[in-house]
C-alpha positions as a printed NumPy array, in Angstrom:
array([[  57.604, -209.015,  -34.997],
       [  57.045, -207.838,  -31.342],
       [  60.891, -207.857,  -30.71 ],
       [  61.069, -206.036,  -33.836],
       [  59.011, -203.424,  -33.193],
       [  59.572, -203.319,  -29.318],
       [  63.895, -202.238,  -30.471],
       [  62.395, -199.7  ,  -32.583],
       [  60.497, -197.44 ,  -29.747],
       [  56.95 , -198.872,  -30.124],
       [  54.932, -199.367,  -27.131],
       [  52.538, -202.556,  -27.196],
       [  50.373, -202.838,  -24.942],
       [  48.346, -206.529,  -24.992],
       [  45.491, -207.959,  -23.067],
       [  46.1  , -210.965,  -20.814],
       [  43.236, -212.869,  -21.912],
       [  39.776, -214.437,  -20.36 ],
       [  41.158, -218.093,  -19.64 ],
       [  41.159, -217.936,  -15.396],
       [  37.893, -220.49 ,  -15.499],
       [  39.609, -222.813,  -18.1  ],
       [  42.569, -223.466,  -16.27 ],
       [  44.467, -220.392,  -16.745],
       [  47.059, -221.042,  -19.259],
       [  49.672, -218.253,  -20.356],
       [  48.104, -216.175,  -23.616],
       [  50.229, -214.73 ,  -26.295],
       [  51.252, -212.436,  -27.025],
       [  50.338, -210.862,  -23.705],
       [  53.339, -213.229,  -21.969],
       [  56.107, -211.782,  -24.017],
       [  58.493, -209.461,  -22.124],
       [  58.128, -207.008,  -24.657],
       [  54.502, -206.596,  -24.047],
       [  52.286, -204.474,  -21.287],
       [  50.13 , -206.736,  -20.475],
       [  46.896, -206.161,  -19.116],
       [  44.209, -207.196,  -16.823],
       [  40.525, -206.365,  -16.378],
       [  38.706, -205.536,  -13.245],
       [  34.53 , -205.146,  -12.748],
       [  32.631, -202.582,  -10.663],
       [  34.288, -201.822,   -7.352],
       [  37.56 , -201.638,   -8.494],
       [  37.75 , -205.955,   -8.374],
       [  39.57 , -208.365,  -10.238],
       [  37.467, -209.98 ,  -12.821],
       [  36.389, -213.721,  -12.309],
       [  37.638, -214.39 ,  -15.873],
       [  40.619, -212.057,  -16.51 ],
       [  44.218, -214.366,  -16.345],
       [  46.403, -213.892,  -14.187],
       [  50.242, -214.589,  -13.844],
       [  54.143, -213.333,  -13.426],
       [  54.086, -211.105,  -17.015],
       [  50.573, -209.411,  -15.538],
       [  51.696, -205.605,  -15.456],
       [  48.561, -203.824,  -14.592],
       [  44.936, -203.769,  -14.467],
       [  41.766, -201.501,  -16.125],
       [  37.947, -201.218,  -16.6  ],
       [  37.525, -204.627,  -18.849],
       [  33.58 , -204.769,  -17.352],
       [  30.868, -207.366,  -16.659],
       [  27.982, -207.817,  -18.742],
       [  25.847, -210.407,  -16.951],
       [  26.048, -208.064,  -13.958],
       [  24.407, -204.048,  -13.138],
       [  25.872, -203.537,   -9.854],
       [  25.676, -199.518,  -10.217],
       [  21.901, -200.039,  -10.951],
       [  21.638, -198.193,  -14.542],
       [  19.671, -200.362,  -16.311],
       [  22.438, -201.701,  -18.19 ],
       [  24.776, -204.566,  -17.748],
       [  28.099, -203.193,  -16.162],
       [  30.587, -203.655,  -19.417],
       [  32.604, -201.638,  -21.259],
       [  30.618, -199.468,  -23.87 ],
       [  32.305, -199.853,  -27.355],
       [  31.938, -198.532,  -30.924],
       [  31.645, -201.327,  -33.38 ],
       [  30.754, -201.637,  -37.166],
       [  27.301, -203.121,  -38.077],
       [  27.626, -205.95 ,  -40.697],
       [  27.907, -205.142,  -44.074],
       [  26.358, -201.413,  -43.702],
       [  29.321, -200.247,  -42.262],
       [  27.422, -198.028,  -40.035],
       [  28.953, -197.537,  -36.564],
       [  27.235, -198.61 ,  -33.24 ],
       [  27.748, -198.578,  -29.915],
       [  27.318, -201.807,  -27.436],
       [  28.431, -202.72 ,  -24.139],
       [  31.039, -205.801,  -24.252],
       [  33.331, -207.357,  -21.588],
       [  36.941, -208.365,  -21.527],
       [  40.714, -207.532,  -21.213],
       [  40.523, -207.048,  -24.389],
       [  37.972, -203.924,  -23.302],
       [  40.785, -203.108,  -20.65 ],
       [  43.762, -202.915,  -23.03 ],
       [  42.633, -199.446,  -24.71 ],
       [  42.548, -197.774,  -21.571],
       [  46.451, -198.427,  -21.124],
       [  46.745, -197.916,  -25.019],
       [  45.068, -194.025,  -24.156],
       [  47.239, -193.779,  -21.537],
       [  50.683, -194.586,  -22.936],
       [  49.622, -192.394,  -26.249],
       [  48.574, -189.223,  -23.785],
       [  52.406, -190.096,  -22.261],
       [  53.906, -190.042,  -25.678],
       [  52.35 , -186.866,  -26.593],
       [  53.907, -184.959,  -23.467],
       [  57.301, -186.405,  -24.667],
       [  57.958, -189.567,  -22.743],
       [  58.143, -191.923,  -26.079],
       [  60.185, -194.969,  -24.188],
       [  58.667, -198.609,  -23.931],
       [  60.042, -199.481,  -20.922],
       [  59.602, -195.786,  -19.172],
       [  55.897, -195.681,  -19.927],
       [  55.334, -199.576,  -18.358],
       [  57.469, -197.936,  -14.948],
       [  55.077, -194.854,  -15.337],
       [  51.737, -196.844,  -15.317],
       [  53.083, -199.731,  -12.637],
       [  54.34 , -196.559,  -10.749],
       [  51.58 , -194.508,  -10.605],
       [  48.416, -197.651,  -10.121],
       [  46.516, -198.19 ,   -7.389],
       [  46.837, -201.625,   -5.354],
       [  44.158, -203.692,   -5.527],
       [  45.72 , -207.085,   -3.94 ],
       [  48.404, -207.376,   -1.904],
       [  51.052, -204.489,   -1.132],
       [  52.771, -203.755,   -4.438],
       [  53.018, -205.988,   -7.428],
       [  51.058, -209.653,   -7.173],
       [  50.383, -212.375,   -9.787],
       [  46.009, -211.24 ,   -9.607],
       [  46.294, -207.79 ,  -10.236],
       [  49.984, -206.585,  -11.03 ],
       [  50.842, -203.242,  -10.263],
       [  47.2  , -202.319,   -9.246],
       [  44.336, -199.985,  -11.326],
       [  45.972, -198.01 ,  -13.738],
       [  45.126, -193.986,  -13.382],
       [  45.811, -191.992,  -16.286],
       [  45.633, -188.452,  -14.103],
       [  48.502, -189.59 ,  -11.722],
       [  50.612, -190.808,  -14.818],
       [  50.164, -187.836,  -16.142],
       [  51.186, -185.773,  -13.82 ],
       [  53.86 , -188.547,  -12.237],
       [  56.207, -185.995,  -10.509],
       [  59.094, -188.279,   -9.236],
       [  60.605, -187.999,  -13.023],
       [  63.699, -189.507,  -12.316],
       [  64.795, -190.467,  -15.799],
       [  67.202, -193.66 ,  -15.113],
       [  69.947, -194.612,  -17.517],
       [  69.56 , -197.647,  -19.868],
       [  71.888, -199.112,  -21.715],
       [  70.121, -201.762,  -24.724],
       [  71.545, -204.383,  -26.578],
       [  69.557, -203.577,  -29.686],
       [  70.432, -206.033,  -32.087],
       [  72.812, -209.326,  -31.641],
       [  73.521, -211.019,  -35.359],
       [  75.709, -214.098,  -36.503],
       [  75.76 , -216.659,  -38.914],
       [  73.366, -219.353,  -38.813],
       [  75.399, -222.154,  -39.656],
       [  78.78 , -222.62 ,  -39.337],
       [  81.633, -225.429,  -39.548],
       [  83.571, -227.079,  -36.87 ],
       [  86.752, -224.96 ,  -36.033],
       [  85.415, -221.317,  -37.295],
       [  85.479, -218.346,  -36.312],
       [  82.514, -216.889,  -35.924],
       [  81.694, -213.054,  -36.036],
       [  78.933, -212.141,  -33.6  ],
       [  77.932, -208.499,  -34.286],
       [  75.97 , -206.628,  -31.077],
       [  74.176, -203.161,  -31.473],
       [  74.114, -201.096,  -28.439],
       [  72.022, -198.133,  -27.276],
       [  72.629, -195.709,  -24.541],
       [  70.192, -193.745,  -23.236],
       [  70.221, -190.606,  -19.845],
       [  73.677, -191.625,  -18.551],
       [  74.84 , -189.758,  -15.947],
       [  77.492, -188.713,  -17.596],
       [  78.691, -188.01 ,  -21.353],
       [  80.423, -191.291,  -21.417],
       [  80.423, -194.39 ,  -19.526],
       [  81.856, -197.811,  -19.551],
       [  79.988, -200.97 ,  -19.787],
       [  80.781, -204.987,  -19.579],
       [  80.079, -207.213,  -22.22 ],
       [  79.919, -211.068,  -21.226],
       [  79.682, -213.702,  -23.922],
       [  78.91 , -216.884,  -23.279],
       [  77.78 , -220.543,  -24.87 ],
       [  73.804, -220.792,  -23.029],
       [  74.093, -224.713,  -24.538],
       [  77.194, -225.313,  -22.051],
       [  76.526, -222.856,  -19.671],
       [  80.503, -222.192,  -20.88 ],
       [  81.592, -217.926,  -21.073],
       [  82.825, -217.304,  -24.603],
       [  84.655, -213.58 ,  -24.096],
       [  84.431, -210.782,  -22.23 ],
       [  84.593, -206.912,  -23.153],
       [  84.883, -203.484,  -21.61 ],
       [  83.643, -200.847,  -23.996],
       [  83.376, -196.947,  -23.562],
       [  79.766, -195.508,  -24.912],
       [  78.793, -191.875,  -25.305],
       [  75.109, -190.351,  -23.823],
       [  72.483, -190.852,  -26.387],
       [  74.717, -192.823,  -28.803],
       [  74.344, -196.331,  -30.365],
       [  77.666, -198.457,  -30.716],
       [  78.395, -201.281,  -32.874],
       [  81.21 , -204.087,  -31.946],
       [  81.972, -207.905,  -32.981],
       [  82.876, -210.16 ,  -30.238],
       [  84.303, -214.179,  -31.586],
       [  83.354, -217.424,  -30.989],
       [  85.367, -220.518,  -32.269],
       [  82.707, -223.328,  -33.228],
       [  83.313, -226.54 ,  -31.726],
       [  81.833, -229.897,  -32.801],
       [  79.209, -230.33 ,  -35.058],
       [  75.603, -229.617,  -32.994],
       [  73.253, -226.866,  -31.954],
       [  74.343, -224.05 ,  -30.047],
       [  72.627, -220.927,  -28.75 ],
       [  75.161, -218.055,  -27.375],
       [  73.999, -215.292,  -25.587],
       [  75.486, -211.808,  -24.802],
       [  74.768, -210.035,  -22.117],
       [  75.238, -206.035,  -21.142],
       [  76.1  , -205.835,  -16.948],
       [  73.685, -203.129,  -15.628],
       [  75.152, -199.483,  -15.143],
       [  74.746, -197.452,  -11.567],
       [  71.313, -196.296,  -11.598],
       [  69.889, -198.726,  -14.427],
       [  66.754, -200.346,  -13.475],
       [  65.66 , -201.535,  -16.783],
       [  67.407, -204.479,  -17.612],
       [  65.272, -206.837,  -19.153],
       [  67.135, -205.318,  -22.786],
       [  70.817, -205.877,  -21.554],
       [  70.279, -209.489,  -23.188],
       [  70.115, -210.801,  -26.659],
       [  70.801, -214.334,  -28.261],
       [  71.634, -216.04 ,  -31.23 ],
       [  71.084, -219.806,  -32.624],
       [  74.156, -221.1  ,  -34.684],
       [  74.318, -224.539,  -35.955],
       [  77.854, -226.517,  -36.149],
       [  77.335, -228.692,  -39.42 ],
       [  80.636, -231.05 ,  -40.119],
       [  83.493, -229.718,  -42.463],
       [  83.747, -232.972,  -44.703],
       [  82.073, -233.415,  -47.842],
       [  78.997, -235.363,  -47.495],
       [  79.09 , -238.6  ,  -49.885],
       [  76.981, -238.619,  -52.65 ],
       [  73.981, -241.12 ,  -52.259],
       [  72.183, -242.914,  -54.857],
       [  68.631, -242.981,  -53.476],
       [  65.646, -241.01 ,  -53.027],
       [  63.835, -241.308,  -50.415],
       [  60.281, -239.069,  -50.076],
       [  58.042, -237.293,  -47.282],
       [  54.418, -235.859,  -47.691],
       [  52.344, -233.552,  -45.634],
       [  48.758, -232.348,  -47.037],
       [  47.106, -229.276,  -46.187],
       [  43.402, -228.561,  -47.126],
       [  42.761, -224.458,  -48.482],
       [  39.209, -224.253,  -48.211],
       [  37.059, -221.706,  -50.221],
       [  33.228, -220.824,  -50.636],
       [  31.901, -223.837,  -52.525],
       [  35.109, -225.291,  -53.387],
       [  38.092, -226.845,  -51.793],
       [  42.003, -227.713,  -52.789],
       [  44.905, -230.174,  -52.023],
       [  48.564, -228.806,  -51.482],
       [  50.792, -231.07 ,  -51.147],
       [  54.525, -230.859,  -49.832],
       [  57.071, -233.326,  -50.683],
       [  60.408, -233.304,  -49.14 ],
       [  63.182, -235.445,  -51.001],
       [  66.239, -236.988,  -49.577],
       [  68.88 , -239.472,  -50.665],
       [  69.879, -242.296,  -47.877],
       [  72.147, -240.09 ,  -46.252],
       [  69.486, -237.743,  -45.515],
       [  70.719, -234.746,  -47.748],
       [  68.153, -232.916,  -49.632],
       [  68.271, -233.658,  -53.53 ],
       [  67.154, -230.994,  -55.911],
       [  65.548, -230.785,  -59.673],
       [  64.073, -234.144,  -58.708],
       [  60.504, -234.774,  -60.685],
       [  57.926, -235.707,  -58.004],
       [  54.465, -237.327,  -59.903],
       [  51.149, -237.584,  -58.337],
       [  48.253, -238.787,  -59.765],
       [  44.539, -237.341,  -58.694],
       [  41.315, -239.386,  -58.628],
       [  38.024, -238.098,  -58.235],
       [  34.199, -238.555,  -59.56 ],
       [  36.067, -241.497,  -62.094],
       [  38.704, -238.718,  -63.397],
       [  42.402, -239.423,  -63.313],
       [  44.68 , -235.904,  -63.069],
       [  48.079, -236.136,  -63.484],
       [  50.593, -233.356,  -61.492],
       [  54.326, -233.026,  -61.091],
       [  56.796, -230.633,  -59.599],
       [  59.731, -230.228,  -59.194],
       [  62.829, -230.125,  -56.014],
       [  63.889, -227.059,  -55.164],
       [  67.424, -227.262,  -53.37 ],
       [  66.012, -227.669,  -50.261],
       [  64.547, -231.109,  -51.44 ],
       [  61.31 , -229.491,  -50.893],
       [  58.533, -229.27 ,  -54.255],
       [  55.024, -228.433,  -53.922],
       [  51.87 , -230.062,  -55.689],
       [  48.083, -228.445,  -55.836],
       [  45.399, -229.852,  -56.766],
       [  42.459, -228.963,  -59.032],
       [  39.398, -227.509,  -57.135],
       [  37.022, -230.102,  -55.887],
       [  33.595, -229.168,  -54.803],
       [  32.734, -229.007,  -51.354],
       [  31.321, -232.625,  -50.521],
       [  34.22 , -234.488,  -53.294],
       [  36.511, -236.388,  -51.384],
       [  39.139, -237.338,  -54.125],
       [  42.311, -239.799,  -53.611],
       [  45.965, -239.412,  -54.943],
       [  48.565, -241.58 ,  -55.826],
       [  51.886, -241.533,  -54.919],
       [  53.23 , -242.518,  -58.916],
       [  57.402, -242.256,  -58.521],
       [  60.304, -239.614,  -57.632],
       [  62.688, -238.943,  -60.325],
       [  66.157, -237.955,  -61.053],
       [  68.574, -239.227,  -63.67 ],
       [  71.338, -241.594,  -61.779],
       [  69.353, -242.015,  -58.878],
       [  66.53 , -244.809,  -57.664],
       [  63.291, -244.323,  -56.068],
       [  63.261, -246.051,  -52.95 ],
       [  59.416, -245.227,  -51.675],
       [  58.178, -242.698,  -48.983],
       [  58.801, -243.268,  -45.751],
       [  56.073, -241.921,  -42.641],
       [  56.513, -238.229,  -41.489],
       [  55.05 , -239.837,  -38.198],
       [  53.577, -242.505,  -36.213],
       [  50.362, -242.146,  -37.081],
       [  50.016, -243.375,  -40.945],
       [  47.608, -241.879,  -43.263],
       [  44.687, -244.239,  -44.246],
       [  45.392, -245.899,  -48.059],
       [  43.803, -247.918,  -50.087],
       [  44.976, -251.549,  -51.443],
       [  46.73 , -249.553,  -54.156],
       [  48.704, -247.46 ,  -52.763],
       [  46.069, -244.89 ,  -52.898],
       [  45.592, -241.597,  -50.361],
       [  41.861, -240.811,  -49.325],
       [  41.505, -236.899,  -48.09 ],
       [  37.801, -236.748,  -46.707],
       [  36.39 , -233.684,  -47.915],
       [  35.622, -230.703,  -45.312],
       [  32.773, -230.432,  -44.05 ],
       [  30.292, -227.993,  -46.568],
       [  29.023, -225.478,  -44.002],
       [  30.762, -223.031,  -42.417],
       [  29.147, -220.723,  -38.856],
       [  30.277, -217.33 ,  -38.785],
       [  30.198, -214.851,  -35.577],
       [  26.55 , -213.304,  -34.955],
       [  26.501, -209.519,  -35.769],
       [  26.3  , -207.616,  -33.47 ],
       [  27.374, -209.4  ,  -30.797],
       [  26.228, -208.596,  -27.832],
       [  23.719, -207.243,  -29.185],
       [  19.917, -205.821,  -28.353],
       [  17.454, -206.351,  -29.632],
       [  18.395, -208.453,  -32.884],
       [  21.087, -209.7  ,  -34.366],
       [  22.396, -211.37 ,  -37.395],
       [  23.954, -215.026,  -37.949],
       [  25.803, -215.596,  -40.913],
       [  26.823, -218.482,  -42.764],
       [  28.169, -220.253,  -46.223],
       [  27.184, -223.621,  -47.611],
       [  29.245, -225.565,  -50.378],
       [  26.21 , -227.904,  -50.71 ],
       [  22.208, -227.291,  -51.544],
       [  20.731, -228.04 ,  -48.012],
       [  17.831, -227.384,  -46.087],
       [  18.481, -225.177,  -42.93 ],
       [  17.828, -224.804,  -39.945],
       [  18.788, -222.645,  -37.055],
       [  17.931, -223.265,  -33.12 ],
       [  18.87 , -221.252,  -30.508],
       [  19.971, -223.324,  -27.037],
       [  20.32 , -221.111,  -23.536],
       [  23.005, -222.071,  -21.33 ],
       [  21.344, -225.427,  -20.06 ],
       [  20.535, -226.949,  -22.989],
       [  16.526, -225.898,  -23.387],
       [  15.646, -225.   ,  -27.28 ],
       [  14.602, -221.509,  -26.755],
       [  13.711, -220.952,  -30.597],
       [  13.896, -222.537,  -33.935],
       [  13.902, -220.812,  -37.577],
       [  13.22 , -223.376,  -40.39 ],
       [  14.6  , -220.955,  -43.282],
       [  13.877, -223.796,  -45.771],
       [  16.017, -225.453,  -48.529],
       [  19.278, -223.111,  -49.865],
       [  21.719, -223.038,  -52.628],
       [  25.327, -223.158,  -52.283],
       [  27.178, -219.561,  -51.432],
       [  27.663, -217.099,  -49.33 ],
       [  25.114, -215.975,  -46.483],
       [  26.933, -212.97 ,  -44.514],
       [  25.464, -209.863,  -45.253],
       [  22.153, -208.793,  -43.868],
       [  20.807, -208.649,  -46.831],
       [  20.994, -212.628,  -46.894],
       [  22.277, -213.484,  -43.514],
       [  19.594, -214.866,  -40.506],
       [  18.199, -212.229,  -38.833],
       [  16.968, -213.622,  -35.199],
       [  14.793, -210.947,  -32.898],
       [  15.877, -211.975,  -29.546],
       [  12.437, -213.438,  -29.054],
       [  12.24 , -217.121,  -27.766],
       [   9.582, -219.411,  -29.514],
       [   6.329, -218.013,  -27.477],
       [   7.065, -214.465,  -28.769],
       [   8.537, -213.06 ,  -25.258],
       [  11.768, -211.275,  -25.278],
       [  14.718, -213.305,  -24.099],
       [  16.677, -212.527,  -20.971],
       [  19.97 , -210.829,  -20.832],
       [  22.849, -213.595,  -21.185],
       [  24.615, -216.231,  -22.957],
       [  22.976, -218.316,  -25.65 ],
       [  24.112, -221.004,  -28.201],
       [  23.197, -220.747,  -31.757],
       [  23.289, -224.086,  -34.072],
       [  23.17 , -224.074,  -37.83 ],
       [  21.814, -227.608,  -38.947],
       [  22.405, -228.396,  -42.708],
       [  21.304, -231.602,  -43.845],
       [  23.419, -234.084,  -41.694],
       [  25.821, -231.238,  -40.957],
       [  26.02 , -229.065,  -38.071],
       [  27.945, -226.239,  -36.089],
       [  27.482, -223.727,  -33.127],
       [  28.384, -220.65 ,  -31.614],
       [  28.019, -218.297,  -28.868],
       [  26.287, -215.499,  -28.649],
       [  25.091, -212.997,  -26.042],
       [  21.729, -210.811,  -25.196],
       [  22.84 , -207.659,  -23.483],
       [  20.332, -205.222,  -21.859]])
């Protein structure tokens, strides 16, 4: 979807994320080349201690610091916000921190460059990068990128020397082929400010899998023109391949991060596969959760012993729960694949199916066989248990931060008494609210949710900070985070 919409003239602009403290791993979609990706800085102009950092940073903006007031307003030093309030839908305003408070600033940025004409991806990133102050080293660095973006000096960026780009928009081919083919391989191109009417460009084609070159091209394109051609590629032996074409940069070009493109083809043999006799059968569960009420899908793949998939064969599974016995069946699609649901169980059932037989006239069931290493736990008879979920479920405080109250809501799928403590940052119980004994439903409006009045247990107003919020429900529990902003 990003390439997608990235070869169609839409800017994206992503924030890196607020993993430095937890070892700094690469965030999507923020990593993608496609992307402007985004860092935040603090007060001063730094680098925030929890905005990521790495080789697809571009630049940085105001992403703030709640816990701190370094300009000595009264108010922590993040990013002020609009936000909805709950279920009134009225809109509020609150100070938050983040890249993902940095991000709109680029996002004004690039739509103020758009609106004086300068619609390009890739020219808009070189505008911002261009036109940001360092805040590291000299030039671009892993920390901070290009530096602190300034929308005045993009703006008003006078060194507009529009450079010529030539894209490979689009690269298509079949996804399967047989040994000996010839395979079409159909490449879109784009040509945008050449220096002249009409250029020439090289083509390379080559096999990534072998590191092998396929074909070359030379190919005339016209200024502001898009170009279609279909190079060839002769499929060898039966495997995975992944071929990639490639555009050589023009004179002048300094995008080139679009002169690629690449394709996945598989090789599948030419000879008639033999037909088999037996059926063998995979399962994988997955659990769709609702309100008070929960569901089993099951997916069965079906294959005969030479592992081709077998269609219109009847899978039957059998369904125990509470002493009731459920019989379902479906039926192979010609993938081998069929899909089974269950009946709704209430939250706390945790009901057991049987794996009964796979049918299809002139063939014999030969069992399942394990999807992986790990089995799933059965009972003497053959039997499936699927422990149900647990019958709570802890939504995100409203707002959040907030000052002075805020709202914690919440759905049970069991009658339970309940309980909610709030925790600070070392552990201490700051405050409990015994709400008492509750039916099963929802609990996320304000008219229903729990309201807590950022007062700890003595009456006092809490500090600014981070808290911990638990929901206890009978013998079932979960928590959050929350945070008091002042």
């Amino acid at each position: 979807a990003i390439r997608y919409a990235y070869q169609r003239g839409v800017t994206i602009v992503t924030a890196m994320g607020n993993e430095y403290a937890r070892g700094n791993p690469v965030i999507y979609p923020a990593a993608y080349e496609e992307c402007i990706a985004v860092g935040a800085t603090i007060y001063g102009a730094k680098r925030a201690e929890y905005s990521s950092t790495g080789s697809h940073l571009d630049v940085m903006a105001p992403g703030g610091n709640t816990s701190s007031d370094e300009n000595r307003d009264g108010y922590g030093d993040g990013i002020l916000q609009q936000t909805i309030s709950g279920s009134s839908y009225r809109p509020l305003f609150y100070y938050a921190e983040g890249t993902s408070m940095a991000a709109p600033h680029v996002s004004g940025i690039a739509a103020l460059l758009i609106s004086h004409g300068i619609t390009e991806p890739e020219r808009i990133r070189e505008i911002l990068m261009a036109t940001s102050h360092d805040l590291g080293r000299s030039g671009w660095d892993s920390d901070t990128g290009a530096g602190l973006v300034d929308a005045y000096a993009a703006l008003t960026y006078t060194p507009y020397t529009v450079n010529p780009d030539v894209e490979l928009v689009e690269m298509q081919a079949p996804a399967e082929a047989t040994k000996g083919q010839k395979v079409p391989i159909s490449l879109t191109i784009r040509a945008r400010n050449l220096p002249s009417s009409q250029v020439s460009i090289q083509i390379e084609l080559q096999d990534e899998s072998s590191n092998t070159p396929i074909e070359s091209r030379r190919l005339w394109i016209n200024e502001q023109s898009t170009l279609q051609t279909q190079m060839e590629w002769i499929a060898p032996q039966a495997g995975n391949y992944t071929l990639q074409a490639t555009i050589q940069a023009i004179p002048g070009e300094v995008t080139t991060r679009n002169n690629k493109a690449s394709v996945h083809i598989q090789v599948v043999p030419d000879q008639v596969t033999a037909q088999g006799t037996s059926l063998y059968a995979s399962i994988q569960q997955k659990s769709i959760i609702k309100d008070d009420y929960w569901e089993i899908l099951l997916l069965i793949h079906v294959n005969d012993e030479f592992q081709q998939p077998v269609s219109t064969a009847r899978v039957v599974i059998d369904w125990s729960y509470n002493g009731k016995i459920e019989r379902t069946t479906g039926l192979t699609d010609s993938s081998g694949k069929a899909q089974i649901q269950s009946s709704r169980f209430p939250r706390w059932v945790s009901p057991t199916y049987y794996k009964r037989a796979v049918i299809k006239e002139g063939y014999r069931f030969a069992g399942y066989v394990s999807t992986s290493a790990k089995s799933l736990p059965t009972h003497p008879d053959g039997g499936v248990s699927v422990r149900a979920p647990d019958p709570i479920d802890l939504g995100a405080n409203y707002p959040n931060p907030f000052n002075p109250e805020t709202w914690i809501p919440f759905r049970l799928g069991v009658t339970a008494a309940v309980v909610i403590e709030i925790y600070d940052t070392v552990g201490i119980l700051v405050r409990r609210l015994d709400i008492g004994t509750l039916a099963p439903g929802r609990y996320d409006s304000r008219e229903r949710a729990i309201r807590w009045d950022g007062r700890d247990h003595l009456g006092q107003q809490v500090a600014s900070g981070v808290y911990y919020y638990t929901l206890r429900a009978g013998p079932y529990h979960a928590t959050r985070r929350l945070v008091v902003a002042k």
